[in-house]
N, C-alpha and C positions, 0 to 999 in steps of 0.2 A: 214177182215177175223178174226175168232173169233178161240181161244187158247185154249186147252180142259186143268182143271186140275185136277192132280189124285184125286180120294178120300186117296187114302194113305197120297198124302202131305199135305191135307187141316188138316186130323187127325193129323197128325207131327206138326203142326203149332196151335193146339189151346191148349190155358192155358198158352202159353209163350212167352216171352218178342219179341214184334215185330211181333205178330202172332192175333190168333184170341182168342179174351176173351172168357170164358166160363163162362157161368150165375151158379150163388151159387139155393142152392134151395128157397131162399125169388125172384129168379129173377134179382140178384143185378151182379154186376162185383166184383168182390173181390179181395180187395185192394192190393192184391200180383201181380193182372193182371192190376195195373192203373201205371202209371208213375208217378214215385215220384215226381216229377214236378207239378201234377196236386193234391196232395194231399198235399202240400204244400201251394200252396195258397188257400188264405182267401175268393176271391172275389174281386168285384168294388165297392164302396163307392164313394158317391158325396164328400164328407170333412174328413180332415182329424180326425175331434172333432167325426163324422159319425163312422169312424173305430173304434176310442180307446172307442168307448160308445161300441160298440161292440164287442169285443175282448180288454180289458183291461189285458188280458194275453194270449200267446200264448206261439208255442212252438217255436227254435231256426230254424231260414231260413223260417218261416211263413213269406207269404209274401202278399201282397194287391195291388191293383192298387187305386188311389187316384184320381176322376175327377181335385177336385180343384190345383192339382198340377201338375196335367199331366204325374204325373208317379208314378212307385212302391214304397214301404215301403218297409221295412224289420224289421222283429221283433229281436232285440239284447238285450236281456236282462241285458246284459255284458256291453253295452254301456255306458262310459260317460257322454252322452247326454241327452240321453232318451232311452225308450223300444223304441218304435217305430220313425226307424230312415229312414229318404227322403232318397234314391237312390244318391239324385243329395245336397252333402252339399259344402261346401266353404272348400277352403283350410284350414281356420285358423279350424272348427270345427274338419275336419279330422284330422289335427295337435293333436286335446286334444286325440285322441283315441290311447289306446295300442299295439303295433303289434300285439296281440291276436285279439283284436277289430277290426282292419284292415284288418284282415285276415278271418274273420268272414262273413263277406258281401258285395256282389262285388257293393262298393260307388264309385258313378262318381260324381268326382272333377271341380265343376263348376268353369273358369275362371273369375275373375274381369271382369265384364262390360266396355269398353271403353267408355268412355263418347266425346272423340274428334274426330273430323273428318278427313277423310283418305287426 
């Protein structure tokens, strides 16, 4: 059974956040109507050498997905480290960063591999 909906609430719902985009006059969505989320990231990249050839700057929370390591970057220019910092570093890297840098990008804290059997 099919749900009739108003033309009043379709019109309520477009242009705003969780509702229906409305095309700019080029035809485009306009960036007020994208989630910031999706204006954020950069893209997929097979390697990581792939990204930074690519965007050797960005802006802060730019982000990437990386094949060869199987997950996002984040761009911190603030970083330690490097600008472009793996998602996934070791305790001791996260150690060198400042609670400002900590606080910056959500890094998950890879465990020591066990090497001995259970």
């Amino acid at each position: 059974m099919a749900s009739a909906v108003s033309y009043e609430y379709l019109k309520a719902i477009q242009g705003v956040p969780g509702g229906i985009p409305v095309l700019d006059g080029e035809g485009k969505i306009p960036s007020t109507q994208v989630p910031l989320s999706l204006l954020l990231f950069l893209g997929r990249f097979a390697t990581e050498a792939d990204l930074i050839e690519e965007y050797d700057e960005a802006e802060m929370a730019n982000f990437a997905y990386v094949d060869e390591t199987s997950s996002f970057w984040y761009w911190n220019a603030a970083s330690t480290i490097e600008a472009w910092v793996n998602q996934e570093i070791t305790d001791e890297d996260y150690d060198l960063q400042t609670d400002e840098e900590k606080s910056m990008v959500p890094y998950l804290i890879i465990p020591p591999v066990s090497t001995s059997a259970p």
